[in-house]
Each structure stands twice: as C-alpha cells, then as structure tokens.
C-alpha positions, -999 to 999 in steps of 0.1 A, spaced: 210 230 -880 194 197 -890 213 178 -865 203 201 -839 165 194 -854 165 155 -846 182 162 -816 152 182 -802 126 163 -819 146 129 -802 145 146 -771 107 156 -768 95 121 -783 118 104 -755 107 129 -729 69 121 -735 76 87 -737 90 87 -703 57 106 -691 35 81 -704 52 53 -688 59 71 -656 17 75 -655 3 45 -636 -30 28 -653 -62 33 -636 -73 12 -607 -103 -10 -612 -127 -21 -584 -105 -48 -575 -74 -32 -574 -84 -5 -555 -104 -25 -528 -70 -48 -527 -43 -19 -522 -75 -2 -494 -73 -41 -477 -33 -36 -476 -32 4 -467 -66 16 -450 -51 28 -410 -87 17 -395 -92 -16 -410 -53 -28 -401 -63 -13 -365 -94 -34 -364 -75 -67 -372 -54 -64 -343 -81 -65 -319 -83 -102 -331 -48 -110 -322 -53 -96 -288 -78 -119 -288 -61 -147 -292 -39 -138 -270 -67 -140 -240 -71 -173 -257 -35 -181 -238 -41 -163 -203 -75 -179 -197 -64 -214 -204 -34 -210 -181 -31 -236 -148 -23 -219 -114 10 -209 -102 22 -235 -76 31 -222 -39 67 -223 -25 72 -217 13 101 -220 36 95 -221 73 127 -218 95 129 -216 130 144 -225 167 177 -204 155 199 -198 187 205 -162 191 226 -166 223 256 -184 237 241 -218 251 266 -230 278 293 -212 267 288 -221 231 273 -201 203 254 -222 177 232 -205 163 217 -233 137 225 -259 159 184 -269 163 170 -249 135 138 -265 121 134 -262 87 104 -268 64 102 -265 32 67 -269 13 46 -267 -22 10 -263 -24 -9 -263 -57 -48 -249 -61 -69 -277 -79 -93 -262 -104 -126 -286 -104 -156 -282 -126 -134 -279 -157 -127 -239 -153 -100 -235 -174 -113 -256 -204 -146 -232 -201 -125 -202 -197 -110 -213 -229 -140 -219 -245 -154 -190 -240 -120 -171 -248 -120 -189 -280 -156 -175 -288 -148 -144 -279 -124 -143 -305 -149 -156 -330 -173 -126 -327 -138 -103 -330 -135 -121 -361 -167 -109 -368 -172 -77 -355 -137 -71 -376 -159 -86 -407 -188 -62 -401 -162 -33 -400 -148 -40 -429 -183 -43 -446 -190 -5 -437 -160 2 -448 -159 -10 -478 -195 8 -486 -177 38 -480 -146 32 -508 -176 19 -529 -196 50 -529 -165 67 -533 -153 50 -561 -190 55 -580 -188 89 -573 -156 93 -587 -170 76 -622 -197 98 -618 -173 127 -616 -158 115 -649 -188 109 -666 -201 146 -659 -172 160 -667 -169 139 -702 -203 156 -705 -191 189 -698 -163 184 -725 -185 172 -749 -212 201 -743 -187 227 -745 -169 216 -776 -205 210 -796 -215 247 -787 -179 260 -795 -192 245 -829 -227 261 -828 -209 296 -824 -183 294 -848 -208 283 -873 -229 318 -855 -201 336 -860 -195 327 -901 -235 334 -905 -229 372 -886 -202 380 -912 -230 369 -938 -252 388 -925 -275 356 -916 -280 372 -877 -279 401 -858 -252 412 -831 -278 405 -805 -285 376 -814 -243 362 -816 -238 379 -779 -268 360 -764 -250 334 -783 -214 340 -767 -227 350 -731 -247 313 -730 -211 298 -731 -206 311 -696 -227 281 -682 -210 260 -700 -176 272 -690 -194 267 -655 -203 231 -653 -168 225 -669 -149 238 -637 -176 224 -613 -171 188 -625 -134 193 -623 -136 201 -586 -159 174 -579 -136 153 -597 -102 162 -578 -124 162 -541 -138 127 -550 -101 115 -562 -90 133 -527 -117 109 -509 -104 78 -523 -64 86 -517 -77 90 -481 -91 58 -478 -64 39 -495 -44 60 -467 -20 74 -502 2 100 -509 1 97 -549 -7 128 -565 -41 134 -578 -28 135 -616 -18 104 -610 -45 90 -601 -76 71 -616 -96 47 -618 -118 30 -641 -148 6 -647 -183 1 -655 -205 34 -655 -241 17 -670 -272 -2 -650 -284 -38 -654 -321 -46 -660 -322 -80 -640 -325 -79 -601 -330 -109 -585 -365 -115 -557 -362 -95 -527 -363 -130 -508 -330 -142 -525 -314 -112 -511 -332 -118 -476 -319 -155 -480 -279 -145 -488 -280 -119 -457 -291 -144 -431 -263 -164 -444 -237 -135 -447 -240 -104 -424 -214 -109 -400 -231 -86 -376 -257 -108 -374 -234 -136 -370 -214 -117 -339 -246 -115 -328 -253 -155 -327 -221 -161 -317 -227 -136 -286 -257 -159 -276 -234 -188 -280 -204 -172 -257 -229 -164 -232 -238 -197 -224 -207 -208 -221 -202 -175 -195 -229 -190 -175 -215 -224 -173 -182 -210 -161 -199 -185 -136 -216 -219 -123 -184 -240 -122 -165 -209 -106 -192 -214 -80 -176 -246 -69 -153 -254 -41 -114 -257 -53 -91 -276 -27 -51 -267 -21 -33 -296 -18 -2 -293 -2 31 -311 12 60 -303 29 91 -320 40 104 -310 80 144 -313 89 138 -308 133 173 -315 151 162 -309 185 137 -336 180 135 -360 207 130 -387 185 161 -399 170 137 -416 141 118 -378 141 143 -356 124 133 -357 91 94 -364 83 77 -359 53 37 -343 56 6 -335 33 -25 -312 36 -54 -305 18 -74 -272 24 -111 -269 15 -128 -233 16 -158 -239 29 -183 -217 6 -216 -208 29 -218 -171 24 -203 -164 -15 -211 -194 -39 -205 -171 -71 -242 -160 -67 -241 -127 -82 -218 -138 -114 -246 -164 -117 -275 -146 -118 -260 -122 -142 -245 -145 -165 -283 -159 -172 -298 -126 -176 -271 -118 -202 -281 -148 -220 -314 -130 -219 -296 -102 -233 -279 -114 -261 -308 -132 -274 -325 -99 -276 -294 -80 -297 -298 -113 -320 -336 -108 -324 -329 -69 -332 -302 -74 -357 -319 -98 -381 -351 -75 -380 -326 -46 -389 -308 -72 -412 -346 -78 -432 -351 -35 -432 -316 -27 -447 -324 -51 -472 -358 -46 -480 -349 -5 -479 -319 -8 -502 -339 -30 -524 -365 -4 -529 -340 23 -534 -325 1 -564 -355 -12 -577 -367 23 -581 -335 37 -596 -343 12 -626 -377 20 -628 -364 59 -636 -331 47 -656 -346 24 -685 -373 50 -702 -342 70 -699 -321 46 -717 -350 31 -738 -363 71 -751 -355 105 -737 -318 104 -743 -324 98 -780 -354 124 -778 -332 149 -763 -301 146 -787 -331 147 -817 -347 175 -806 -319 197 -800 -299 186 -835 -336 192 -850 -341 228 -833 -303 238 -845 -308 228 -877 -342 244 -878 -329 276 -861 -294 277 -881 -319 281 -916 -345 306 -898 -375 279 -889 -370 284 -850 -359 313 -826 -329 321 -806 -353 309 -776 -364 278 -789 -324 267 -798 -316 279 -763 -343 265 -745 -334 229 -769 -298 229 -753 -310 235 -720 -336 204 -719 -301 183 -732 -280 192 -713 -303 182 -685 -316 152 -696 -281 139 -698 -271 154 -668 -300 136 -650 -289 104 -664 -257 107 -654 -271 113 -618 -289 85 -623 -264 57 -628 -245 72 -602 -276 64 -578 -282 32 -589 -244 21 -586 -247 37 -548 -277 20 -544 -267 -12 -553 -240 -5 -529 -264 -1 -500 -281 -33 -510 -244 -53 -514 -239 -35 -476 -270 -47 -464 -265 -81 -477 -230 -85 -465 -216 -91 -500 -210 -81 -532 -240 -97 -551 -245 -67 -573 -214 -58 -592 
C-alpha cells in the first residue's frame, strides 16, 4: 500500500512537471512583433509586391530583339527545256536588322523602374507601420485585459473576506439577516466583472493569434510587459522633427515626385526618332554578272515622326509631376496633424493618470478600509460600506482604463511618427 502511495504521488509530481514545461512563457513586445514579422499573411503578401518590382527592374532595362528575315525566290516550278530544276536560279537573301534605341531609353526606363521599386519599398514600410499599430493596440488591450481581470480577482477575494467575517458577526448576533443578504446578493457584481474580464481577455488573446496568423490554443497563450505610464514626454516639435525623417508614406510620397521626373524625361526621349539598321547578304545565280552572285548590302530606316512625337505621354507626364507634388504637400500636412493629434491625446492621458497615481488610488483604498472598519464595529451603515466599495472599485477600474489609453495613445503617436519612440 505504501509503494502504491509514492507510485501515485511520483506520478502526479511528474505529470505536473510535464505541464509546466509543456506551457510556453509569455511573449513580450519583441517577441510577439518578431514571430507577427515572420507569420502575419498580409505583411508577407505586401513584400512580394517588392520583388515583382524588381523584376520590372529586368524587363525595362532589356535591349530589343534583333530581326531575322529570309527572302527566297526565282524557284523554277516547271520543266525548263526539258529539264526540271527547280532551285537552279533561286535568289536567296538572308538579313538582320536591329532597332537603335537613342536618347538613353532604356537606362531612363531603368531608372525609373528602379524608383518605382523604391516607393514599393516604402509603400511596404508604411503597411507595415499600420500594421504594426494594430498588433500594438492589441497587445495593450490584452494587458489591459489582465490587469482588469487581476482586479476582478482581487475584488472578489477581499469581499469573500468581508462576508465571511459578516457571516461570523450574524451568528453573534452583531447584524441582521437583511443586512448579511444585501451583503451576499452585492457579490453578484462581483461575480460579474469576474466573467466579463475573462471574455475580454480570451477575445483580445483571439485578436492577437489572428494577427500572428496562429493556431496555438488560447491557454497557451500570453503575453507580458509593462502595464504603468511615464511622466516625461518629449516637445511636440521633436516628434514633428523624427516624422519628417521617418514616415515612410511621406517618403513614397517624395520618392513619387522623384520617379515622376524621371517619367517625364523618358516620355521626352521616347519622343525621339529610333533608326533600324539593317544588312543582308544576297546569293542570285541567274545574275548576269559573273562577279554579282553573291553581294553583301546595308540599310538604315528612319521613321519620320511629323504627326505622333510622343505628345500626349509628354504633356501628361509634366502634369503628373504636378500631381505628385501635390500628394507630397498633403501627406506631410497630414504627417504634422497625426502627430500633433496623437500628441494631444497622450499628453492628456497623463494629465488624468498622475493625480490618479499621485492621490485617488490611495484615497480610495483608505476610504473603503476606513468605512469597513467603521461599519464592521457599528460607526457606519450598510450604505455607506456599499457605496465605499463601489467608489473603489471604480476608481481602480478607471485607472486601469487609463493606462490602457495612454499605452494606445502612445501607440497612435509611435504610428504617426513612424517609429517606436514611446515604448
């Protein structure tokens, strides 16, 4: 029977241990915006338009295919004095031409292929920018989850305290049955906010597993890191200052000035007048000319561009410049109001969080631990407890809410910055 004992007890203590190490560890920022950079099915889409760029990059620098041709003819198709042969006097003339591209087209079709795939580079930045805001805010508002539910533990067990203590002063006689059921039925909110932050816990969880593009079960998974607010933020103009420098939408939107120059210069140099130079070599048997048979000739063949000198192409190719110079003038002012809102946003957050931090959660915690202590010995009513928990469990609650609004806001401003300058 003791054998059998350790056997059981070596058996449960092996079987946990395997559940503990079977549990991965929780993901912090980095690791999770790693494995999203590796797994997310939108951003791995989005790089690809990059490589097809590139591979314009080989198609528009790319010479012209030379011209083959064969010309035979004079092939006898009847008996010629009694003979039949046929290639007796065929002619035959094989010849090559090549089209000479003037003006430097392909290196300009290059050139502007190759800035093309600049702003993809770009354009593929700025997508991963958004997206990353969205794994951000998911990732705060599944510390926020945790945090509130924490919170919800914590509430729960300190009034499952409150009523056994109610309870013990019943039997005594201390209170009246009224008073213990008001008591018991106020655990019901309790109870409440404990399921509530669960679900927003596990549909948070569910958010980030969809970004990450993983099948891990939501036991499994977790993640951890700072839940708290920093008092320093740095001048509105420093923030200003790093976006100029960092929003890759604003960049694509340079580089799109940039390309279209280079569109115009190529829509002028396709303009221009591209000869086909050609030769040929002529075998002729029924020549005349003993010294004639074979001859050797070149040509060169000019279009003569009156009517179509690439007018069109030009005159939209200089209104595009136009264009684009516009699109760059609208994306830094929306580059100065994403920054300028999100910095509000924040800068307000913090003006809410730190008499928060500095006095009201302390207050509430006092006041309720004072009201209990006062009600528990007869100083204060059932109300006044009631009404003590209430303004606690709020005042924490809002805090909570709080941090979770200044992590998203800080967010927003990273977003509208282009980088993480807010951790």
């Amino acid at each position: 029977m003791q054998k059998l004992r350790w056997f059981c007890c070596t058996i449960f203590l092996l079987t946990g241990a395997s559940v503990v190490a079977q549990t991965p560890a929780p993901l912090t920022w980095e690791q999770l915006r790693q494995r999203f950079e590796q797994n997310n099915p939108t951003l791995l889409a989005g790089k690809l338009n990059i490589d097809e760029s590139k591979a314009q990059e080989i198609s528009a620098y790319l010479r012209p295919n030379p011209l083959f041709t064969l010309t035979v003819d004079g092939t006898q198709i009847a008996p010629y004095k009694g003979a039949w042969r046929p290639f007796a006097g065929t002619f035959e003339s094989p010849g090559i031409g090549y089209l000479h591209e003037r003006q430097h087209k392909r290196e300009l079709r290059l050139e502007s292929a190759q800035k093309a795939t600049g702003i993809a580079v770009s354009t593929q930045a700025d997508l991963e920018r958004a997206l990353l805001f969205g794994l951000r805010s998911s990732f705060v508002s599944t510390l926020q989850a945790k945090a509130v539910l924490q919170l919800a533990k914590d509430n729960l067990a300190y009034y499952d305290h409150v009523l056994d203590v109610s309870r013990d002063r019943f039997k005594a006689g201390d209170i009246a049955q009224i008073d213990l059921d008001r008591l018991e039925l106020q655990r019901v909110q309790f109870e409440s906010d404990l399921q509530t932050a669960e679900v927003n816990l596990r549909t948070a969880k569910i958010q980030l597993l969809t970004l990450l593009n993983d099948r891990t079960p939501i036991e499994q998974f977790d993640v951890t890191g700072p839940f708290d607010f920093s008092e320093q933020l740095l001048p509105r103009d420093e923030f200003r200052k790093i976006a100029l420098d960092t929003r890759p939408d604003l960049r694509a939107a340079v580089e799109a000035v940039d390309k279209a120059h280079t569109d115009h210069k190529l829509a002028v140099a396709n303009g221009s007048t591209d000869p086909i130079l050609s030769a040929w070599y002529t075998h002729n048997s029924s020549n005349n000319n003993p010294f004639g048979i074979n001859t050797l000739g070149v040509s060169v063949s000019i279009p003569v561009r009156i009517f179509d000198r690439n007018q069109g192409e030009k005159l939209r190719t200089q209104l595009d410049i136009t264009r684009a110079e516009r699109l760059r003038d609208a994306t830094e002012a929306l580059v100065f109001s994403d920054v300028d809102s999100g910095y509000a946003t924040l800068d307000s957050t913090m003006i809410l969080l730190q008499p928060y931090k500095a006095k009201y959660l302390q207050q509430s915690v006092r006041v309720r631990d004072t009201i209990l202590f006062s009600y528990q010995r007869g100083g204060a009513s059932l109300l006044d407890f009631l009404n003590a928990e209430s303004e606690y469990r709020s005042v924490q609650r809002n805090y909570v809410t709080l941090i979770g609004s200044y992590l998203t806001a800080a967010a927003q401003l990273n977003l509208a910055v282009g980088r993480e300058v807010i951790p």
